[in-house]
C-alpha positions as CSV (number, residue, x, y, z in Angstrom):
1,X,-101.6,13.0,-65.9
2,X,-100.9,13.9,-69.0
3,X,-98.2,12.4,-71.1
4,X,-95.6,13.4,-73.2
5,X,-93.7,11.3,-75.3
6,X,-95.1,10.9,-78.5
7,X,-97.8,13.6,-78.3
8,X,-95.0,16.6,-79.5
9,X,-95.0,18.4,-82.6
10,X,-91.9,18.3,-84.7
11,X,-92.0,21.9,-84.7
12,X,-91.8,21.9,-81.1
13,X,-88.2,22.0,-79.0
14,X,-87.1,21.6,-75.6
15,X,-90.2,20.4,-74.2
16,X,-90.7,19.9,-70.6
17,X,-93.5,18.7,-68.4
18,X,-93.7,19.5,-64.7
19,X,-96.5,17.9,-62.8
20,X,-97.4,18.5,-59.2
21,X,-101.1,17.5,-57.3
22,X,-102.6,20.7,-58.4
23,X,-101.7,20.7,-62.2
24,X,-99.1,20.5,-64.5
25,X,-96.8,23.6,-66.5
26,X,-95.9,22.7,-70.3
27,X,-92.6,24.8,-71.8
28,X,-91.4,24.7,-75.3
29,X,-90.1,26.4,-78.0
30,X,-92.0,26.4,-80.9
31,X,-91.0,27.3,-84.4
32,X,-94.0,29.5,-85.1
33,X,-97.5,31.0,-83.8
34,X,-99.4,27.7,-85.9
35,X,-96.7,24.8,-84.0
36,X,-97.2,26.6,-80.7
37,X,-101.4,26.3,-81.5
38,X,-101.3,22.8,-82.6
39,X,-99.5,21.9,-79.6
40,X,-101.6,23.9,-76.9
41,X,-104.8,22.8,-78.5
42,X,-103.8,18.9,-78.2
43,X,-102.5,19.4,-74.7
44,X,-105.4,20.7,-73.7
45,X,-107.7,18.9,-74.9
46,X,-106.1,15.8,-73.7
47,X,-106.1,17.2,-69.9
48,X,-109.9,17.8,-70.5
49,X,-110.3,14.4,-72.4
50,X,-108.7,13.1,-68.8
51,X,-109.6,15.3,-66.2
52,X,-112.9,17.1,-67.0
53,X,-112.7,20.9,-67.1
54,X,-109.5,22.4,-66.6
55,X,-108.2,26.1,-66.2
56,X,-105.4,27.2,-68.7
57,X,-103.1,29.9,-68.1
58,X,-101.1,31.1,-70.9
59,X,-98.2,33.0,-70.6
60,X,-96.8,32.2,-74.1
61,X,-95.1,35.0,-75.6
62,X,-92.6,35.7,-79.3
63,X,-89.5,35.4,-79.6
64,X,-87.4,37.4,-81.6
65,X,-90.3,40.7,-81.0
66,X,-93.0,41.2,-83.1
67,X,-96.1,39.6,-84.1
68,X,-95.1,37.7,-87.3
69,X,-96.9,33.9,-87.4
70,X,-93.9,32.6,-88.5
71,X,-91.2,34.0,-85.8
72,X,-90.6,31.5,-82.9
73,X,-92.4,31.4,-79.4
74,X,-91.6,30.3,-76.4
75,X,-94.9,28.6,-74.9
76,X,-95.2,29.2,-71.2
77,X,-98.9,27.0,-70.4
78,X,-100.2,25.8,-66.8
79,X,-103.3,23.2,-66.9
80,X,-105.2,23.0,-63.4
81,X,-107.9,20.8,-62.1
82,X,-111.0,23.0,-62.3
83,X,-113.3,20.3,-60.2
84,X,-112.2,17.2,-58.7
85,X,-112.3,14.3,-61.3
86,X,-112.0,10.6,-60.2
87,X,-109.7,9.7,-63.4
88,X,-107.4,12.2,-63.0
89,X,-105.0,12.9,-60.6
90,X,-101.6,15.0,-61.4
91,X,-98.6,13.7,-60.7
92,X,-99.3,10.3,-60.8
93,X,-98.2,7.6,-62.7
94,X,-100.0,7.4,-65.9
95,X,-101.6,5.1,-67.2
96,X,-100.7,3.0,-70.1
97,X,-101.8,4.5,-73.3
98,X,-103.8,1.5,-75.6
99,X,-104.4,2.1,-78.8
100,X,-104.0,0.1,-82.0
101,X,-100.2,-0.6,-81.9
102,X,-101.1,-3.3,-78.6
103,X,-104.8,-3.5,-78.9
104,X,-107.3,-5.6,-81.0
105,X,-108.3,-2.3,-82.4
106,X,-108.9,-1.5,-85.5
107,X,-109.4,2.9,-86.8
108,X,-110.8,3.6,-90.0
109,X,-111.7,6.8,-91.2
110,X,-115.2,7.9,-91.5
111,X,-114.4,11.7,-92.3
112,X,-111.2,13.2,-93.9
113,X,-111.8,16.3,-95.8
114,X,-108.4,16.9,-97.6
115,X,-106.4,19.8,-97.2
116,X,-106.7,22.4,-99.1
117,X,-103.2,22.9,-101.3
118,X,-101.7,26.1,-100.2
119,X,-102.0,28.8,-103.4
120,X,-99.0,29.7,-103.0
121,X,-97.0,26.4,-102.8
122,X,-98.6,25.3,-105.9
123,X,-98.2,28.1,-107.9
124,X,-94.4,27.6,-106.8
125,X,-94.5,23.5,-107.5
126,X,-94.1,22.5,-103.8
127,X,-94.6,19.4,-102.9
128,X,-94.4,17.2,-99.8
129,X,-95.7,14.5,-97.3
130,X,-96.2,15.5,-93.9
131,X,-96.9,12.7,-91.3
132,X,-99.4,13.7,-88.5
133,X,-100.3,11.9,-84.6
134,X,-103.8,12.4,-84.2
135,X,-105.0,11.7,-80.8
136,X,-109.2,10.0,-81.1
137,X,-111.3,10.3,-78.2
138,X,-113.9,7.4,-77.3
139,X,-116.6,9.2,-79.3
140,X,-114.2,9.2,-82.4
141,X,-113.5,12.7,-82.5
142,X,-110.0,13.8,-83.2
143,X,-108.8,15.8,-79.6
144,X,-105.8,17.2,-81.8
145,X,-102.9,16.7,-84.0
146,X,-99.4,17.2,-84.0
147,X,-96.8,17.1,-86.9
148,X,-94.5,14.0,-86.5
149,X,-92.6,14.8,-89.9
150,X,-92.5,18.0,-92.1
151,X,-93.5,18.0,-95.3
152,X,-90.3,20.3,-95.9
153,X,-92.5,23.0,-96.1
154,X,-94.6,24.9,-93.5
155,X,-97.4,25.7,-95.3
156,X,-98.1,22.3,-96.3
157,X,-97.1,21.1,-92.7
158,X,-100.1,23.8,-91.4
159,X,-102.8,22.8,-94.2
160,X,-102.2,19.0,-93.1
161,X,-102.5,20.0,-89.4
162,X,-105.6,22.2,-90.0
163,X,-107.7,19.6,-92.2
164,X,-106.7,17.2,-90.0
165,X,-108.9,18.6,-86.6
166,X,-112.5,18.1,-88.7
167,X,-111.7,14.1,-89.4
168,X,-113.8,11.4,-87.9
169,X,-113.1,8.0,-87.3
170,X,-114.4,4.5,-87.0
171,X,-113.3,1.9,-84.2
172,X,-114.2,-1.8,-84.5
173,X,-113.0,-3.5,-81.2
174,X,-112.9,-2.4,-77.6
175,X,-112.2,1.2,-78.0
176,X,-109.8,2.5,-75.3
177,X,-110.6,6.4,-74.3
178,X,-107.8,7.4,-76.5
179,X,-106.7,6.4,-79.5
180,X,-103.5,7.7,-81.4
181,X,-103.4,7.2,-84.7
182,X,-100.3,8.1,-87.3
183,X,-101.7,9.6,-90.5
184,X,-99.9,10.6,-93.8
185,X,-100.7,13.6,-95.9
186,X,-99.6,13.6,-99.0
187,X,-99.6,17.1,-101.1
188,X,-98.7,16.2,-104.7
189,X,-99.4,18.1,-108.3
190,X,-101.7,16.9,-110.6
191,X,-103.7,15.2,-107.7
192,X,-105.6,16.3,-105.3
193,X,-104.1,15.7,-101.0
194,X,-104.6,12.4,-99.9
């Protein structure tokens, strides 16, 4: 089963998760073409993390007309069970999520390329910290990020959010098969994105 809470992007409204036996259906508004991404690619890959390969329908679609990446969408997406897989079932209960808020875990990076400062925002002085969820498989790949907090600023919220699906990370301690991990990204002038 895939969970919700705490996996949404900030850009993201009205969520909604339906979950039957065969698969679930995830709707949303998202505020642009690069939320509505983020938050497919981390639903998605958190189904497969779970439940092996799974079929995506996407029926997402613009909202105001038009193909600008910054007008809203409405995301329409259905995740089915491709093959049976013993861990997952849908519609369940989940199971609890560990990680290093109630584990003896410990997550250190191992890889974090920083983002590239948007041209534009620094030729215009912009500045910001945006504050990512990264979800870490058991093999310490990053599955996906979402955007907890806004920068202020959607270019620096989408640099943060881009970077952020190369990183790699360390685990010392029993390493559950997800990890979540909150990560701030600082964009500053006169320094380089930490």
């Amino acid at each position: 089963m895939l969970p919700l809470g705490g996996y949404t992007d900030s850009r993201i409204t009205a969520p909604r998760l339906e979950q039957g036996r065969g698969g679930c259906r995830f709707e949303a508004v998202a505020n642009s073409a690069a939320a509505a991404h983020s938050q497919a690619s981390l639903l998605i890959a958190l189904a497969t993390q779970r439940c092996g390969e799974v079929m995506v329908t996407d029926e997402s679609e613009p909202l105001a007309g038009g193909e600008s990446d910054m007008q809203p969408v409405r995301m329409r997406l259905s995740l089915t069970q491709s093959v049976p897989h013993e861990r997952c079932v849908f519609g369940a209960a989940p199971a609890p999520e560990t990680g290093p808020e109630n584990n003896d875990v410990s997550i250190y990076s191992t890889w974090m390329d920083p983002p590239r400062y948007p041209p534009s925002a620094y030729r215009e002085g912009r500045q910001g910290q945006a504050v990512l969820i990264l979800l870490i498989d058991d093999q310490n790949r990053t599955l996906g990020a979402v955007l907890e907090r806004s920068s202020g600023h959607a270019d620096l919220d989408e640099a943060a959010v881009k970077a952020a699906q190369g990183w790699t990370f360390g685990v010392r301690g029993k390493q559950p098969d997800i990890s979540r991990v909150r990560v701030p990204v600082n964009f500053a002038l006169n320094q380089a994105a930490t």
